[in-house]
C-alpha positions as CSV (number, residue, x, y, z in Angstrom):
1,X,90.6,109.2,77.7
2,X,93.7,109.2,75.5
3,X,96.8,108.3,76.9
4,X,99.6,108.3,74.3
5,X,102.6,106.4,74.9
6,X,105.6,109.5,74.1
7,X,107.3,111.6,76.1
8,X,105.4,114.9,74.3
9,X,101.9,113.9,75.7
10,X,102.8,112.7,79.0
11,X,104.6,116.8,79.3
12,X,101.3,118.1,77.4
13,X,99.4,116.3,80.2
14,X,101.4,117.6,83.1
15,X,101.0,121.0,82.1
16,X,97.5,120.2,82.0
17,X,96.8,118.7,85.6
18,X,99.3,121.7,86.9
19,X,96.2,124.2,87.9
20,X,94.3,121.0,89.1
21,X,97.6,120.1,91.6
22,X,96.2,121.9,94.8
23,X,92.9,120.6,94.6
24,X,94.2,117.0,94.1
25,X,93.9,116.3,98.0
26,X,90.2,117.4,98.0
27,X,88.8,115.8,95.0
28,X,91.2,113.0,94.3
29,X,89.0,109.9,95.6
30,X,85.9,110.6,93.0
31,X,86.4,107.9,90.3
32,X,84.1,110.2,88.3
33,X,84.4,107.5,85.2
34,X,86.5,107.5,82.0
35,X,84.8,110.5,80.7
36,X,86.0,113.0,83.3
37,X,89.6,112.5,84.6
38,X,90.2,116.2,85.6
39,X,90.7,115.4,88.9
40,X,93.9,113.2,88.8
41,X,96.8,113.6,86.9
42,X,97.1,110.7,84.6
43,X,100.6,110.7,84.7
44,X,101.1,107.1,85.7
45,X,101.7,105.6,82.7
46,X,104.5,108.0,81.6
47,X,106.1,107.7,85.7
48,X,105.9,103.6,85.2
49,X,108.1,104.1,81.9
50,X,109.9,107.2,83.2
51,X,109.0,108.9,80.1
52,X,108.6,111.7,83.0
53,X,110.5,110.8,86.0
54,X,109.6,111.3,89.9
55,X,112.3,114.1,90.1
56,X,110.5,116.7,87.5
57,X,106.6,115.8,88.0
58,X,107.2,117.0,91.9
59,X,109.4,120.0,90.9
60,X,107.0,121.0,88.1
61,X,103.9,120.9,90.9
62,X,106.3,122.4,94.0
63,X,107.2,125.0,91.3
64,X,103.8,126.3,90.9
65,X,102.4,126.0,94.7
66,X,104.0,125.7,98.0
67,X,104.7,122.3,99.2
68,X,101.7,122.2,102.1
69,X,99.3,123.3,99.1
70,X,100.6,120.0,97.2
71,X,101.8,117.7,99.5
72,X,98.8,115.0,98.8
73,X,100.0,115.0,95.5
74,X,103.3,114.4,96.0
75,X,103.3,111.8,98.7
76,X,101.1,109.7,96.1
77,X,104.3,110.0,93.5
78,X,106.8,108.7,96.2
79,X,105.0,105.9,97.3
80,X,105.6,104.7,93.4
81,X,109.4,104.9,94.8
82,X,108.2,103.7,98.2
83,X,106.9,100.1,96.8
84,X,110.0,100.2,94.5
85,X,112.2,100.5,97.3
86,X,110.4,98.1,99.7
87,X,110.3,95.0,96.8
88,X,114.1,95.5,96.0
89,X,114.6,94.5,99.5
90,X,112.3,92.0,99.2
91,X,112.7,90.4,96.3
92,X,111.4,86.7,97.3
93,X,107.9,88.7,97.7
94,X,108.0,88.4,93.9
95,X,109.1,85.5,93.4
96,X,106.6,83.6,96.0
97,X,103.7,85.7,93.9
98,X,105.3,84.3,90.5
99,X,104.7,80.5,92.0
100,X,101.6,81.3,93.6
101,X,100.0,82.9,90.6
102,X,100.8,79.9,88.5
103,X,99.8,77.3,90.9
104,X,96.5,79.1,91.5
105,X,95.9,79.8,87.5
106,X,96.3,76.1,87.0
107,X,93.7,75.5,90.3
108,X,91.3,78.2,88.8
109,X,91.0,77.8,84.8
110,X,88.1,76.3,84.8
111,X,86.1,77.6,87.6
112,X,83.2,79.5,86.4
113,X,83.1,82.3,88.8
114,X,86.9,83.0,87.6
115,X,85.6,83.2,84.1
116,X,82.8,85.0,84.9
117,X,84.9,87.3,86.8
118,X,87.3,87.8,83.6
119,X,84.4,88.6,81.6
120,X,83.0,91.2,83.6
121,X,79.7,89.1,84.3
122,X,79.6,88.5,88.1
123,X,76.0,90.7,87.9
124,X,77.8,93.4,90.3
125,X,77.4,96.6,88.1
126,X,80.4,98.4,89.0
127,X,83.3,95.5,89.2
128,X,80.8,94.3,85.5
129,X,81.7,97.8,84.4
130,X,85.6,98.2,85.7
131,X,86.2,95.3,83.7
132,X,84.9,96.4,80.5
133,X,86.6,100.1,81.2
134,X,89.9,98.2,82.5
135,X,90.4,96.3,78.9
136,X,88.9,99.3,77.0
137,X,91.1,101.8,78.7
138,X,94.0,100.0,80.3
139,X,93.6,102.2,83.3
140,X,91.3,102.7,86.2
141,X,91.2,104.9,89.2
142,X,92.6,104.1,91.8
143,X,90.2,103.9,94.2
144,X,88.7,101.8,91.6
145,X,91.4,99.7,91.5
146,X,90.7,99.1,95.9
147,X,87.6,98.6,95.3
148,X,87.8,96.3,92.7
149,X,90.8,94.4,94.5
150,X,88.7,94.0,97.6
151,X,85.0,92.6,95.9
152,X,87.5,90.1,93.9
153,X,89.0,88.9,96.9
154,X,86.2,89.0,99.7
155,X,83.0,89.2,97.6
156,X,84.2,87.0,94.8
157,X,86.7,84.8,97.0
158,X,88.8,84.5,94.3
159,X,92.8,84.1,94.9
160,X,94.5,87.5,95.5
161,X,97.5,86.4,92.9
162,X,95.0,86.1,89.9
163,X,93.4,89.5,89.7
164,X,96.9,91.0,90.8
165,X,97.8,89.0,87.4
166,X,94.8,90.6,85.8
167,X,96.1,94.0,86.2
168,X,99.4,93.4,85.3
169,X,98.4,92.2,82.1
170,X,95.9,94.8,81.4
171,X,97.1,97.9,83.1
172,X,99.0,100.7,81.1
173,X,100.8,101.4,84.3
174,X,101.1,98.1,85.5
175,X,104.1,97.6,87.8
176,X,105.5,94.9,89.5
177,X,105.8,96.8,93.1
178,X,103.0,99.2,92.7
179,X,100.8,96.2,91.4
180,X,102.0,93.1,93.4
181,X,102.4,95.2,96.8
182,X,98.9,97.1,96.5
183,X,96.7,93.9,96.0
184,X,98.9,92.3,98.9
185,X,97.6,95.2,101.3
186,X,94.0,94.6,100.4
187,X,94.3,91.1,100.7
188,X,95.8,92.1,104.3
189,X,98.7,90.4,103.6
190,X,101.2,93.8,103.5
191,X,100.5,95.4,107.1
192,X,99.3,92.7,109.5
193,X,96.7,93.3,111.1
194,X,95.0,95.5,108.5
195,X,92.7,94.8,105.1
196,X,90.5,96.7,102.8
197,X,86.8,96.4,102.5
198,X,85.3,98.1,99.9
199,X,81.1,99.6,101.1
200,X,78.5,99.9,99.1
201,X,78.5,103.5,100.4
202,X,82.0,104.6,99.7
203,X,81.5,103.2,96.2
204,X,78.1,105.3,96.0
205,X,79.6,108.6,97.4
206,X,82.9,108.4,95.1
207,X,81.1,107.6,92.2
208,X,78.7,110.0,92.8
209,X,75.8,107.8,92.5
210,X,77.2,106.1,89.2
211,X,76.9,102.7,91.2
212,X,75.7,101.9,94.4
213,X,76.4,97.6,95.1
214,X,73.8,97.7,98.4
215,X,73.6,94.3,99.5
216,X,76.1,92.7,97.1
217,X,79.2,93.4,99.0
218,X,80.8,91.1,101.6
219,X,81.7,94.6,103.8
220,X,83.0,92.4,107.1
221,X,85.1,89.8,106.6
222,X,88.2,88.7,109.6
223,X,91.9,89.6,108.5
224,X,94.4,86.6,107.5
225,X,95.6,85.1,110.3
226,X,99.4,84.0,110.6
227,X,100.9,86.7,108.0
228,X,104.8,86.9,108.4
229,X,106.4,90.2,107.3
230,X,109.0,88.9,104.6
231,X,112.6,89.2,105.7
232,X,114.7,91.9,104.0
233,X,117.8,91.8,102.2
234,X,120.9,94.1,101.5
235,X,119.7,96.7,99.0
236,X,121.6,95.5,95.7
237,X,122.2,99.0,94.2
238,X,124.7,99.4,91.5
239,X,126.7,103.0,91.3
240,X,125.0,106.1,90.3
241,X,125.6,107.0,86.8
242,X,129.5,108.3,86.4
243,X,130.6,111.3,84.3
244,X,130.5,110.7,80.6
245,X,134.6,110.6,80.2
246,X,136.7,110.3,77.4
247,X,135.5,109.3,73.9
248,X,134.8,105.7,73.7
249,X,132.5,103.8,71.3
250,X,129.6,103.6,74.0
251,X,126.1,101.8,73.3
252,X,123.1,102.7,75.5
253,X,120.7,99.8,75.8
254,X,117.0,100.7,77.6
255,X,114.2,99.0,78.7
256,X,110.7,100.1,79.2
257,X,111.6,100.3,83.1
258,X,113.2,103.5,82.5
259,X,113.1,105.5,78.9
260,X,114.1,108.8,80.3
261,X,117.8,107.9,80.7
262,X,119.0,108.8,77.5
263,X,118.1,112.3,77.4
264,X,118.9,112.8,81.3
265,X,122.3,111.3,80.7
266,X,123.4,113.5,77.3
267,X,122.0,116.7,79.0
268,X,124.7,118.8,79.0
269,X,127.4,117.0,76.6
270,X,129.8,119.0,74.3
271,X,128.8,116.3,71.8
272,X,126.3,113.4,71.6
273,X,127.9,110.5,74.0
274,X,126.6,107.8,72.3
275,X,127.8,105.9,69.0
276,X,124.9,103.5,69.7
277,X,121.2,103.5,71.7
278,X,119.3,100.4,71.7
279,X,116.1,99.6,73.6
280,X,115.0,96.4,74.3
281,X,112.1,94.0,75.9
282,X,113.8,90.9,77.0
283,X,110.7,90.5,79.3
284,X,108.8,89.3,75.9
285,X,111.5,86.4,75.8
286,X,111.8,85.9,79.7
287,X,110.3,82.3,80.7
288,X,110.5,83.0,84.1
289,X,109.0,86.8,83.9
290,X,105.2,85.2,83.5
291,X,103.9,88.3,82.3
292,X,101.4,87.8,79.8
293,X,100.7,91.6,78.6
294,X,97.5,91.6,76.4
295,X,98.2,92.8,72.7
296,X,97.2,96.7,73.5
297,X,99.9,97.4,76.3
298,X,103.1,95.5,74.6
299,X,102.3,97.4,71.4
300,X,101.7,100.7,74.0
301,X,105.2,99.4,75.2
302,X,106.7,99.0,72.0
303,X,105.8,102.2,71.1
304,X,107.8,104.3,74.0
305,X,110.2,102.4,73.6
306,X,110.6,103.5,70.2
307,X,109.8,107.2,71.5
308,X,112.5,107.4,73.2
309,X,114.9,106.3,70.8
310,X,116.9,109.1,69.4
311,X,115.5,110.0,65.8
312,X,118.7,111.5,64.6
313,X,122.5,111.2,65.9
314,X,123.9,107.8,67.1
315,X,122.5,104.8,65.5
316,X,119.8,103.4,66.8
317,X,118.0,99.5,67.3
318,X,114.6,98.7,68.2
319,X,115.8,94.9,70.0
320,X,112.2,94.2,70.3
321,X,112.1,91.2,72.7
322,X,116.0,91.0,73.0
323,X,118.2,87.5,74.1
324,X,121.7,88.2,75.3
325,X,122.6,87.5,71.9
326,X,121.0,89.8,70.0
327,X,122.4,92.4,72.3
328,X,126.0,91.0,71.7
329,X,125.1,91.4,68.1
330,X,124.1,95.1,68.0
331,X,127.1,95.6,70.2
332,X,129.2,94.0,67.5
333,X,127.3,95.6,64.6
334,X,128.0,99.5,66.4
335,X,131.9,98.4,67.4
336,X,131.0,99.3,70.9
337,X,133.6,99.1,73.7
338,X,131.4,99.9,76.0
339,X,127.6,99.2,77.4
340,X,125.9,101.5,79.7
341,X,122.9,99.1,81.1
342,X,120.7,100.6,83.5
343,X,120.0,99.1,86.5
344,X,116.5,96.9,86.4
345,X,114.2,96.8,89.4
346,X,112.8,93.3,90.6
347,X,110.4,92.1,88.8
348,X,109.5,90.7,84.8
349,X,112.6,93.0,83.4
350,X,115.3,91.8,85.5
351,X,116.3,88.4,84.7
352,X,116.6,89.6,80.7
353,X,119.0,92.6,81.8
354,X,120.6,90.0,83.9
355,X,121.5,87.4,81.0
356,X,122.0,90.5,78.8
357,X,124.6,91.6,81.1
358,X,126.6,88.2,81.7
359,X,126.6,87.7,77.5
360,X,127.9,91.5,76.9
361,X,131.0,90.7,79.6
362,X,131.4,87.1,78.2
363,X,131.8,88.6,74.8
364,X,134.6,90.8,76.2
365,X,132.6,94.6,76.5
366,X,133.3,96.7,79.2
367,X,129.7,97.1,81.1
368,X,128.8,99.9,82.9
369,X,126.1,99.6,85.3
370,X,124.2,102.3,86.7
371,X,121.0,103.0,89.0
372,X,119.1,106.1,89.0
373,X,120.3,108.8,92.2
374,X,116.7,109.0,92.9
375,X,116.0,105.5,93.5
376,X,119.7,105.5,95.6
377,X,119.0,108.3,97.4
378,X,115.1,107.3,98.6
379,X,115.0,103.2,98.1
380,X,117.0,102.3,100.8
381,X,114.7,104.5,103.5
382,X,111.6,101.8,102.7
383,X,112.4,99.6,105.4
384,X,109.3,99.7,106.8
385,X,105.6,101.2,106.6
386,X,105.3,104.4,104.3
387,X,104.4,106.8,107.2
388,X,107.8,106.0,108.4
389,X,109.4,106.3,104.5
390,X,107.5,109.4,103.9
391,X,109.6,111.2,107.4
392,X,112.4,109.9,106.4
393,X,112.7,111.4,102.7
394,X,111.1,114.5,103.3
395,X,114.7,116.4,104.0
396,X,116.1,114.5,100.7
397,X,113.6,115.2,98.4
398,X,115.2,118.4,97.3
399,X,118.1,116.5,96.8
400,X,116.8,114.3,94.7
401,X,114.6,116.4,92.6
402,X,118.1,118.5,92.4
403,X,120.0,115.6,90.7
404,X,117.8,115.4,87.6
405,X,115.7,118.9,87.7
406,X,117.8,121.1,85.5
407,X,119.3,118.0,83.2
408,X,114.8,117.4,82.4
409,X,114.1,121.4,82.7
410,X,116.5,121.6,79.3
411,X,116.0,118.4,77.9
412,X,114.0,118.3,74.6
């Protein structure tokens, strides 16, 4: 299972999946192991880094089949967006997992059955085995990833946080919303009222008979009591991006939270708009991000990153794990007079671009920050549960796929 970190592969491997789309509703819930991954697309990695964005994985699938042929498919992209949208006005969900996570680490160090769990040697053959295919692979299915969520928590009663941490750390695709929000919904923690109990007999019908836990499951277990829904906020959102006027020295600075800007953003320019791209990970150097990635994903991180630098045209940096200062200094090394930063969702990114942003206006650049019109147009419709998101975007999704379809259908 080979999931390299560059734009080029993550298009090689939609184009791939493509004939597969219709079927995806049928067949989608057989975790048939690492070997065989023809049934799902595989595209998370590249939608987490937005090597490929939202907007051109559904209009590459819608393009190819009608909508009710597909619509599985690309309900399970938007709720990506859905989770986004929902933490952004949410953010203290984040920030309460952050305290709880570290509290509970320090709790939980030494226990053995933490341990054991971390080492894949609880003696439950499949969570033993998801383990070993989670730091081989850094991905699993996602009805693994239930499963595996649920047998942590009410089989292995360990703390929700700490596996949520697990798969942060280990995951490819690990995402703060997607990641945080999903283990919260097993835990019954997102939707009172409701949980997720993985069965010895789901696991052994969508596995087909790989693994079949009989008798080692906790399958009935009572839902948390006293669960608050968390109070929303104003949806922060800075402007869309504006037209690319006049002829200023103007820096682009990413972040692994969205690597497909500076292609959407020169589509269509007489001339290349930028004197200077940088990309950056001030996660690495964030203290209060917490985000321990193993060695395999920052270097898988590093690595798109630098894929989506330009290799010829304006000058480039590779920031690495960038402090406001050392974005002030390529700024001053490029004789920028402006900074295009992209807006950066809650969660580990966001406190870097933050201090990135107050040292680039301290130091007397003009910034310019910008939010996606995809994430505009859809966040602010996850107020609530997705059934009531997914009715409310479905007249907008055109729109949306509209404002980035043709800038990615000519993009190199």
């Amino acid at each position: 299972m080979d999931l390299p970190p560059q734009r080029s592969a993550g298009l090689a491997r939609l184009q791939e999946f493509l004939p597969h789309a219709a079927a995806y509703a049928r067949t989608r819930n057989e975790d048939r192991g690492p070997e065989d991954r023809s049934n799902v697309s595989l595209l998370s990695p590249y939608l987490r880094h937005r090597l490929l964005s939202e907007a051109e994985v559904c209009a590459a699938v819608l393009a190819r089949f009608p909508h009710a042929r597909v619509e599985k498919f690309v309900q399970e992209v938007v709720w990506r967006t859905y989770w986004k949208g929902w933490l952004e006005m949410r953010p203290q969900v984040w920030a309460d997992y952050l305290d709880a996570r570290d509290r509970d680490a320090r709790d939980w160090e030494d226990h053995d059955s933490y341990r054991r769990a971390l080492d894949g040697e609880t003696g439950i053959g499949c969570f033993d085995a998801w383990v070993a295919e989670l730091r081989r692979h850094h991905y699993l299915h996602n009805h693994a990833r239930m499963w595996f969520a649920s047998i942590w928590i009410f089989t292995l009663r360990l703390p929700w946080t700490l596996g949520a941490d697990l798969f942060l750390r280990e995951l490819y695709d690990g995402d703060a919303a997607s990641n945080t929000l999903g283990w919260r919904w097993v835990a019954g923690l997102q939707t009172p009222g409701k949980h997720y109990l993985a069965r010895a007999e789901n696991i052994r019908r969508y596995t087909r008979g790989r693994f079949h836990p009989a008798d080692q499951l906790v399958e009935d277990a009572p839902t948390p009591s006293g669960v608050e829904r968390p109070a929303r906020t104003d949806l922060p959102l800075p402007p869309a991006p504006p037209p690319l006027a006049g002829n200023p020295r103007r820096g682009l600075l990413l972040t692994t939270d969205d690597l497909g800007l500076g292609r959407l953003l020169a589509h269509g320019a007489a001339e290349a708009p930028w004197t200077a791209v940088a990309g950056a990970r001030p996660e690495e150097r964030e203290e209060g991000s917490r985000v321990p990635e193993v060695a395999a994903v920052r270097e898988y991180r590093r690595q798109a990153l630098a894929d989506a630098l330009p290799a010829s045209g304006p000058a480039t940096d590779h920031l690495g794990p960038a402090r406001p200062e050392d974005a002030v200094a390529w700024a001053q090394r490029a004789r920028l007079e402006e900074i295009w930063l992209p807006y950066a969702p809650v969660g580990p990114t966001a406190p870097g671009v933050a201090g990135i942003r107050e040292a680039l206006r301290e130091a007397g650049y003009r910034v310019v920050p910008f939010c996606r019109q995809w994430d505009r147009l859809l966040w602010p419709h996850a107020r609530a549960g997705f059934f009531r998101f997914r009715q409310s975007i479905e007249p907008l999704l055109d729109e949306a796929i509209a404002t980035e379809e043709e800038a990615f259908a000519a993009a190199p």
